[in-house]
NUPADREN-497576 format. One record per residue: residue number from 1; residue in one letter; z, y, x of N, C-alpha, C in turn. Coordinates in steps of 0.001 Angstrom, whole numbers, plus 500000, padded with zeros to 6 digits. Example, Ala and Ser with C-alpha at 12.3 -4.5 7.8 and 13.67 -1.06 7.14 Angstrom:
2
REC drentor lumdren   n.zz   n.yy   n.xx  ca.zz  ca.yy  ca.xx   c.zz   c.yy   c.xx
REC       1       A 507800 494310 513190 507800 495500 512300 507800 496700 513200
REC       2       S 507080 497750 512850 507140 498940 513670 507870 500030 512900
***
This chain:
224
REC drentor lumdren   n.zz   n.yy   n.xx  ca.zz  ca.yy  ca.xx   c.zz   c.yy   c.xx
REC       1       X 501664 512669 512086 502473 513855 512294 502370 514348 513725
REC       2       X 502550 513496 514462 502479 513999 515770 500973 513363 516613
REC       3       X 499720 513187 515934 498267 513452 516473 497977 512302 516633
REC       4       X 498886 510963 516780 498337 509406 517318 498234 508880 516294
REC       5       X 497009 507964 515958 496720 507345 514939 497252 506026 515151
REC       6       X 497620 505312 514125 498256 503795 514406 497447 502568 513180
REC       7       X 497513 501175 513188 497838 500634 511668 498990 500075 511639
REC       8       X 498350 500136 509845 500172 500161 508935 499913 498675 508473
REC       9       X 500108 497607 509219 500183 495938 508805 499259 495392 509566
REC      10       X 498998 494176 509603 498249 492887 510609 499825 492576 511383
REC      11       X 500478 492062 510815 501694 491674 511990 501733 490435 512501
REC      12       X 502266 490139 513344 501930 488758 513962 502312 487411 513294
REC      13       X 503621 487742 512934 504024 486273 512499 503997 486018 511101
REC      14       X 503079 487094 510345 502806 486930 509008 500983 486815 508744
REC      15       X 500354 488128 508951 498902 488004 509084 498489 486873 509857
REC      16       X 498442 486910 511211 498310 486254 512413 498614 485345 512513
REC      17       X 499714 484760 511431 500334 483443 511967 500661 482471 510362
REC      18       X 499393 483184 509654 499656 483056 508574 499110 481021 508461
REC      19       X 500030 480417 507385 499283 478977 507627 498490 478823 507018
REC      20       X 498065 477721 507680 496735 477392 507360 495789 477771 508018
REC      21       X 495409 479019 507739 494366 479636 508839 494259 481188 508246
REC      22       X 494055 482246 508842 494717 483659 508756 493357 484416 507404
REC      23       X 493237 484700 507024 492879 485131 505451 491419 486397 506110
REC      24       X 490113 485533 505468 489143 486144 505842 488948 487783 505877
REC      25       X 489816 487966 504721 489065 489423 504232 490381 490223 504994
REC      26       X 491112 490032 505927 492412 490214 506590 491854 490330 508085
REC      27       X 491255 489487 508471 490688 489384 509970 489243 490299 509754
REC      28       X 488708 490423 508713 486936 491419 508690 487890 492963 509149
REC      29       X 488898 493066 508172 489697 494468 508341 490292 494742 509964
REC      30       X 490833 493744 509911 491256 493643 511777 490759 493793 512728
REC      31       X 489659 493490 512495 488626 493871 513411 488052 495242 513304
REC      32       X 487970 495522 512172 487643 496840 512121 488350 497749 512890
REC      33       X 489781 497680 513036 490853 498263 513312 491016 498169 515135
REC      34       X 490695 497128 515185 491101 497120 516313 489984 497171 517760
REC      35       X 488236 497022 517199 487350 496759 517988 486121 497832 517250
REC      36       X 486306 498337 516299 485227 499712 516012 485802 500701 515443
REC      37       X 485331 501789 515502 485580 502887 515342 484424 503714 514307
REC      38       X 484496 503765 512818 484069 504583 512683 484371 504818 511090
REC      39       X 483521 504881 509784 484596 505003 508605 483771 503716 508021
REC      40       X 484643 503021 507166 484615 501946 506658 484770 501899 505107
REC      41       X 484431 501606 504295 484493 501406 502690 486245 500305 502756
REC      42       X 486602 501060 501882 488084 499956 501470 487562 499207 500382
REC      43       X 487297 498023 500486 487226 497146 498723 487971 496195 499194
REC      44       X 488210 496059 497568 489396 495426 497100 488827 493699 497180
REC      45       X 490494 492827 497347 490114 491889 497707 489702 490960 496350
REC      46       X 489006 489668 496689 489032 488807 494985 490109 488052 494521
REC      47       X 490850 488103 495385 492373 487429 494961 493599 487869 495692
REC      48       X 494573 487744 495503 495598 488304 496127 496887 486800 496257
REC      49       X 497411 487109 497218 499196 485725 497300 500113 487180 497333
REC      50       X 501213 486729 496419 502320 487297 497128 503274 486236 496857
REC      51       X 503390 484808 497279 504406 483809 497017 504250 483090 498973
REC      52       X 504847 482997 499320 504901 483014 500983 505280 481161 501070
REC      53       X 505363 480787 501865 505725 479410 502131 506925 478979 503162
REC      54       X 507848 478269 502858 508670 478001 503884 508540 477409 505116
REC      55       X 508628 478416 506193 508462 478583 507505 509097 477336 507858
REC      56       X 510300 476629 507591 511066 475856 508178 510230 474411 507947
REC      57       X 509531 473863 506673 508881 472854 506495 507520 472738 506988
REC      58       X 507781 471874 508101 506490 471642 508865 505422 471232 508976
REC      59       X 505257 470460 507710 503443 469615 506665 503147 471232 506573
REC      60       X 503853 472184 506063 503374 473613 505548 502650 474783 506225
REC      61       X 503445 474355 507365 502210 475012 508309 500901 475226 508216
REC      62       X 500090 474069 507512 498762 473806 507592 498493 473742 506237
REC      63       X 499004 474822 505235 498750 474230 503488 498393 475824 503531
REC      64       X 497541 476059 502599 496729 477205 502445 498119 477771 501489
REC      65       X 497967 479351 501384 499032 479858 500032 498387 479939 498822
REC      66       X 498701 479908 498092 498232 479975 496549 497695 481583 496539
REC      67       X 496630 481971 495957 495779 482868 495287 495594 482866 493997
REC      68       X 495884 484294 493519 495398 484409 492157 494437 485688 492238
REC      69       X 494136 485578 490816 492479 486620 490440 493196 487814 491137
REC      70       X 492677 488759 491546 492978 490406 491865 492299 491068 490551
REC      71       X 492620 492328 490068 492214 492851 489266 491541 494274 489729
REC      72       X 491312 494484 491131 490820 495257 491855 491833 496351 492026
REC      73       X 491122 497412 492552 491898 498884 492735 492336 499583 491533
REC      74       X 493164 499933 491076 493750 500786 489639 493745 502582 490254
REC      75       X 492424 502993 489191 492261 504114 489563 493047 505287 488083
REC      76       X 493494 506330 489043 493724 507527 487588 493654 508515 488094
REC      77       X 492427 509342 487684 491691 510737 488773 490794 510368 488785
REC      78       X 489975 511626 488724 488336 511437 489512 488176 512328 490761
REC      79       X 488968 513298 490942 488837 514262 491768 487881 513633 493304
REC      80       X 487358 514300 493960 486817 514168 494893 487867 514825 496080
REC      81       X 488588 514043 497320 489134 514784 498446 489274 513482 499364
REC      82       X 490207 514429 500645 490074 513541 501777 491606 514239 502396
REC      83       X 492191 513159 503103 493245 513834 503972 493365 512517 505049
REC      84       X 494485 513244 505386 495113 511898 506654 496037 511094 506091
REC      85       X 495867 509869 506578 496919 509042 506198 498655 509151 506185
REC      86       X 499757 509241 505870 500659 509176 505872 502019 508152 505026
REC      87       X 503274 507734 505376 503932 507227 504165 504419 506310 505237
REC      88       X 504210 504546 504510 504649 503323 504637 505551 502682 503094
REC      89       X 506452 502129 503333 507410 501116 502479 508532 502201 501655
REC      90       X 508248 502007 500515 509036 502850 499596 510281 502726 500139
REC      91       X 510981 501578 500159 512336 501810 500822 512451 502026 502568
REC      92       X 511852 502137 502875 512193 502688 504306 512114 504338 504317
REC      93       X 510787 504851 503484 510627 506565 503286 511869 506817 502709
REC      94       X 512520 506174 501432 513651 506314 501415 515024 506727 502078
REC      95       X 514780 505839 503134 516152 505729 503770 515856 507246 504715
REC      96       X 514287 507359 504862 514374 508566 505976 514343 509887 505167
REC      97       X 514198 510142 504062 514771 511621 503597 516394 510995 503385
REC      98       X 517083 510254 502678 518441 510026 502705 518818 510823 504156
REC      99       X 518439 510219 505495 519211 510662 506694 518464 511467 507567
REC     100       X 518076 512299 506692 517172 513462 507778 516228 513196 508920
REC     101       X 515693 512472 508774 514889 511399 509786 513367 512614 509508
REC     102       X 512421 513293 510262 511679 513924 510430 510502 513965 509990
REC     103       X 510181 514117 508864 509353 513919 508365 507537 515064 508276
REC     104       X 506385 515075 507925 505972 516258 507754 505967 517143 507122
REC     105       X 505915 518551 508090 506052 519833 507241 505479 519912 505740
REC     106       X 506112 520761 505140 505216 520511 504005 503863 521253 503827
REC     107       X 503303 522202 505272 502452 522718 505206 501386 521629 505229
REC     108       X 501704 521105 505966 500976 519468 506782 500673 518721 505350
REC     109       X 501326 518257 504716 501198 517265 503523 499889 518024 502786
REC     110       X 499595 519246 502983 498093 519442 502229 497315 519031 502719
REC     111       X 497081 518383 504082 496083 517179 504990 496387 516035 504419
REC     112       X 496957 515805 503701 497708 514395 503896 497660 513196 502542
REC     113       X 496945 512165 502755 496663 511226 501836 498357 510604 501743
REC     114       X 499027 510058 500764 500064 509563 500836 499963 508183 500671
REC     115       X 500513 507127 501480 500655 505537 501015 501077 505093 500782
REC     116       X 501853 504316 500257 503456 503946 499619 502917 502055 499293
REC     117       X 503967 501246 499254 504125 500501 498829 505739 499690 498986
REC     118       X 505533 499182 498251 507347 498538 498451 507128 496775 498568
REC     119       X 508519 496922 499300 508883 495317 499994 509381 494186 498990
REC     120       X 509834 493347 499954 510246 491418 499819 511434 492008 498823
REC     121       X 512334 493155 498784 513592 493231 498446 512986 493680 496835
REC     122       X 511706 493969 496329 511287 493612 495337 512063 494771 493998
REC     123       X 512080 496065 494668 513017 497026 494149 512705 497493 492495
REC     124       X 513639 498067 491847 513393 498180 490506 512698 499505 490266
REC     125       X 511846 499022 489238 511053 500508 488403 512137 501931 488750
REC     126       X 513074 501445 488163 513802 502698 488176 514168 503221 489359
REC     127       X 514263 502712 490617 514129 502987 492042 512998 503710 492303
REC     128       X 512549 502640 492441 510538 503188 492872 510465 504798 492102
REC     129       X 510784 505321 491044 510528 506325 489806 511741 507489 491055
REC     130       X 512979 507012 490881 513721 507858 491952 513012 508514 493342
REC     131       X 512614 507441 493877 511891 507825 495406 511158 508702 495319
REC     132       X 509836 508349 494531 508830 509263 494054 509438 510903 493607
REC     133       X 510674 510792 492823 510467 512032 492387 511288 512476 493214
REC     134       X 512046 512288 494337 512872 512881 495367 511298 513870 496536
REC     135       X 510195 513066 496386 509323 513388 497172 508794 514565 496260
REC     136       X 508678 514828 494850 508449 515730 494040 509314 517079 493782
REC     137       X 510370 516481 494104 510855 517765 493806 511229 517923 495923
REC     138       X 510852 518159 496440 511035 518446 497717 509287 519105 497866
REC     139       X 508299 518850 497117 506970 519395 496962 506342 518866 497765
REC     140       X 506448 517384 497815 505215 517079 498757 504334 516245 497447
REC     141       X 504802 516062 496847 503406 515305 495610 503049 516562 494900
REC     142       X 503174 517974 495146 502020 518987 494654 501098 519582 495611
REC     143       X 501317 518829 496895 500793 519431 498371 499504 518094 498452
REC     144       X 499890 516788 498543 498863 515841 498747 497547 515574 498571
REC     145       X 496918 515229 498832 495381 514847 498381 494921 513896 497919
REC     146       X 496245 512803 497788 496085 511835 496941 497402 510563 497062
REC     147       X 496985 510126 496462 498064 509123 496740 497449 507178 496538
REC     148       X 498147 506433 497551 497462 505368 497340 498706 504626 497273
REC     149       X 498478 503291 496719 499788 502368 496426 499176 500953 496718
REC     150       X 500322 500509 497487 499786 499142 497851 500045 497931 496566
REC     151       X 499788 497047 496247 500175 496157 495222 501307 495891 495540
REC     152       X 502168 496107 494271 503876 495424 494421 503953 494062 494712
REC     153       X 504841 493290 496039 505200 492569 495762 506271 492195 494629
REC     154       X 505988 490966 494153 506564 490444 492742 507353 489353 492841
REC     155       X 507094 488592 494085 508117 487490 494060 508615 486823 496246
REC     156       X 509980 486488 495705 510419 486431 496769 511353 484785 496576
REC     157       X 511711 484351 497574 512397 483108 497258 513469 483414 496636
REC     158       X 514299 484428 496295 515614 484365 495922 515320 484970 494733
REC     159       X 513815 485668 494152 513710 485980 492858 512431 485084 493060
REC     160       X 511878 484294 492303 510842 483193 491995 510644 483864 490620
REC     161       X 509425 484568 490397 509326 484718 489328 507868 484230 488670
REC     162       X 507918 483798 487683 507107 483222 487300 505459 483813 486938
REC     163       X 504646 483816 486911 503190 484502 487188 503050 485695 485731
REC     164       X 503967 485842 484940 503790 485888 483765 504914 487165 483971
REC     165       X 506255 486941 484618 506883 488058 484945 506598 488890 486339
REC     166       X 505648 488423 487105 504811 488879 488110 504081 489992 487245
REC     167       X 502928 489665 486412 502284 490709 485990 503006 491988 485499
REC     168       X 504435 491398 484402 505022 492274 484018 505203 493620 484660
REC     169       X 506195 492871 485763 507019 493571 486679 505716 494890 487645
REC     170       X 504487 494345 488055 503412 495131 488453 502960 496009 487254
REC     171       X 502903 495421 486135 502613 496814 485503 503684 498090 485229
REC     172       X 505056 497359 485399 505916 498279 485372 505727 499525 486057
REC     173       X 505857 498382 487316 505908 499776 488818 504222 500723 488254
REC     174       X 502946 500218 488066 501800 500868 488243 502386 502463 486932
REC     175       X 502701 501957 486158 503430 503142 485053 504260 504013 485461
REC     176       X 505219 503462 486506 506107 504217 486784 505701 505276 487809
REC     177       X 505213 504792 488782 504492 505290 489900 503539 506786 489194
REC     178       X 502215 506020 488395 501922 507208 487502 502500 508213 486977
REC     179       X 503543 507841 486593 504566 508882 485271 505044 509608 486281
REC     180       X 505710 509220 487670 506259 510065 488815 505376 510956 488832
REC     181       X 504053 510830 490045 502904 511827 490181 502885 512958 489360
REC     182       X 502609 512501 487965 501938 512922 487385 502746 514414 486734
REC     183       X 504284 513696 486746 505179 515253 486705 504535 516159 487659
REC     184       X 504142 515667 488746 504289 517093 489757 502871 517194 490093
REC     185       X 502155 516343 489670 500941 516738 490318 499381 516058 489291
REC     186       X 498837 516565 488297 497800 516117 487373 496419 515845 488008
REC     187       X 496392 516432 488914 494965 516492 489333 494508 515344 490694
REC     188       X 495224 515113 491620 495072 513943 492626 494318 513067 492102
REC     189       X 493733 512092 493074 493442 510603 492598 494689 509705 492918
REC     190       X 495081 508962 492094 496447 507812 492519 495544 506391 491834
REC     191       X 495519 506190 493122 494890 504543 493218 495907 503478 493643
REC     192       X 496446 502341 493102 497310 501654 492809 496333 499922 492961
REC     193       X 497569 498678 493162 497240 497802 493539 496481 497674 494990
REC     194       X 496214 498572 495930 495454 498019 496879 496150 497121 497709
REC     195       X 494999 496759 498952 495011 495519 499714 495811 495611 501229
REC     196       X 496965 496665 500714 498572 497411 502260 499503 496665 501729
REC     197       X 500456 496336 502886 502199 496257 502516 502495 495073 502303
REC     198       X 503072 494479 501914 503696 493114 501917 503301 492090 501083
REC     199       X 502237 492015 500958 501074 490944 499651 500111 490766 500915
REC     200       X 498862 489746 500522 497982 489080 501278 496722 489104 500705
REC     201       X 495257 489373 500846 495657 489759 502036 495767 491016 502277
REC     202       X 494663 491857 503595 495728 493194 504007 494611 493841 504467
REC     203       X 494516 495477 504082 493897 496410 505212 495122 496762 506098
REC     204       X 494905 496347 507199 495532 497745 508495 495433 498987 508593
REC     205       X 495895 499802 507384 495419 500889 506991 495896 502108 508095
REC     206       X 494727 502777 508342 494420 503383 509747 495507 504748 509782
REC     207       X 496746 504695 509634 497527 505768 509449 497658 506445 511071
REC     208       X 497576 507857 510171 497266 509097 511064 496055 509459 510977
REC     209       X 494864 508550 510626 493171 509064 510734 493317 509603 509206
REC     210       X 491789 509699 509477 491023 510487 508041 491023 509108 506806
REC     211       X 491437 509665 505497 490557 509147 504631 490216 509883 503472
REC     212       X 488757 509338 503009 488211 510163 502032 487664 509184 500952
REC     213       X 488710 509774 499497 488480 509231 498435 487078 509982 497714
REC     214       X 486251 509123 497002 485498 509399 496207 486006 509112 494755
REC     215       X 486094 510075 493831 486912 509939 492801 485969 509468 491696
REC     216       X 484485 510456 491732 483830 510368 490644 483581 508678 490639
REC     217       X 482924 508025 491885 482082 507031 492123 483183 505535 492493
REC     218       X 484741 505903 492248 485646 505434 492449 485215 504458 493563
REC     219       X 485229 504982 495195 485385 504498 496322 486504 505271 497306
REC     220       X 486544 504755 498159 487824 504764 498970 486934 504102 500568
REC     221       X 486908 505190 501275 486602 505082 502773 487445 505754 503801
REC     222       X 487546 504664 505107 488737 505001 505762 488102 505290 507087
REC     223       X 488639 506321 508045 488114 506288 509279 489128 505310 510221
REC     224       X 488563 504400 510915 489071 503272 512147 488914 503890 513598
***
């Protein structure tokens, strides 16, 4: 919004300080981000964690996290476009249309790739479906150039859910998310599950730069 490009994840005491030892396809991206500059292919990772380990037990430090299969990027669109990055954490965009917190014009949102993903607090379909269409009927999902979604986290220590209501619960949100869009906007690409936001591992997705989806050839390249 205001011209400085940033990334959206690599944080210290999670990426960086992740145990065991910090997640290959997490540090190739990091580097990208932080030591070249130029556009990069996004692929998807071969497995994904979203079950974290307790910080307080100290053998754990040094125990790898559990991985399961990834099912890659979830594409719906072919369209061919490109915009700038914009968004973050479903509930934080939240809280900033709730309190008038400054968001971009809506002339601006026709540059503008959208990113979304939601947190540890592990929010319900029917939330996620609210947010979205608060952004729809305010007209920024008929202005966008696309929309990208990070993979839902699915489990947290105070909801442990089992791998089986993990999938569930992700296909929920991937439906819901769709069914939002798709009121206000048919034609975008909305690519779902990627490798942003609070799952492992992670692009540092280059918000504020360029990115340009390829719809037909279903790729996704980011400028660093």
């Amino acid at each position: 919004m205001n011209g400085i490009p940033s990334c959206y994840s690599g944080s210290l005491f999670t990426q960086f300080a992740m145990q065991g030892e910090m997640d290959e396809y997490t540090v190739r991206y990091i580097k990208h981000a932080l030591f070249e500059e130029r556009e990069f292919e996004l692929i998807a990772s071969d497995t994904y964690n979203d079950q974290g380990l307790d910080w307080d037990d100290v053998p754990l430090l040094k125990t790898k996290r559990q991985h399961w299969q990834n099912e890659g990027f979830i594409w719906d669109g072919n369209k061919n476009t490109e915009g700038v990055l914009w968004g973050g954490c479903v509930e934080s965009v939240d809280e900033m249309l709730r309190h008038g917190v400054q968001i971009p014009a809506l002339e601006q949102f026709e540059n503008i790739v959208l990113m979304l993903e939601t947190s540890e607090e592990i929010p319900s379909a029917d939330y996620v479906f609210r947010v979205f269409r608060s952004l729809g009927e305010r007209g920024v999902l008929e202005r966008v150039q696309g929309v990208l979604v990070g993979r839902a986290k699915a489990w947290e220590f105070d909801k442990s859910h089992s791998l089986e209501q993990k999938v569930e619960y992700q296909k929920q949100q991937q439906e819901t998310v769709l069914r939002a869009v798709r009121q206000y906007n048919v034609e975008i690409p909305v690519i779902q599950n990627m490798n942003f936001g609070h799952t492992d591992p992670q692009i540092p997705m280059p918000y504020g730069n360029k990115v340009r989806i390829d719809g037909l050839n279903k790729r996704i390249f980011a400028q660093f």
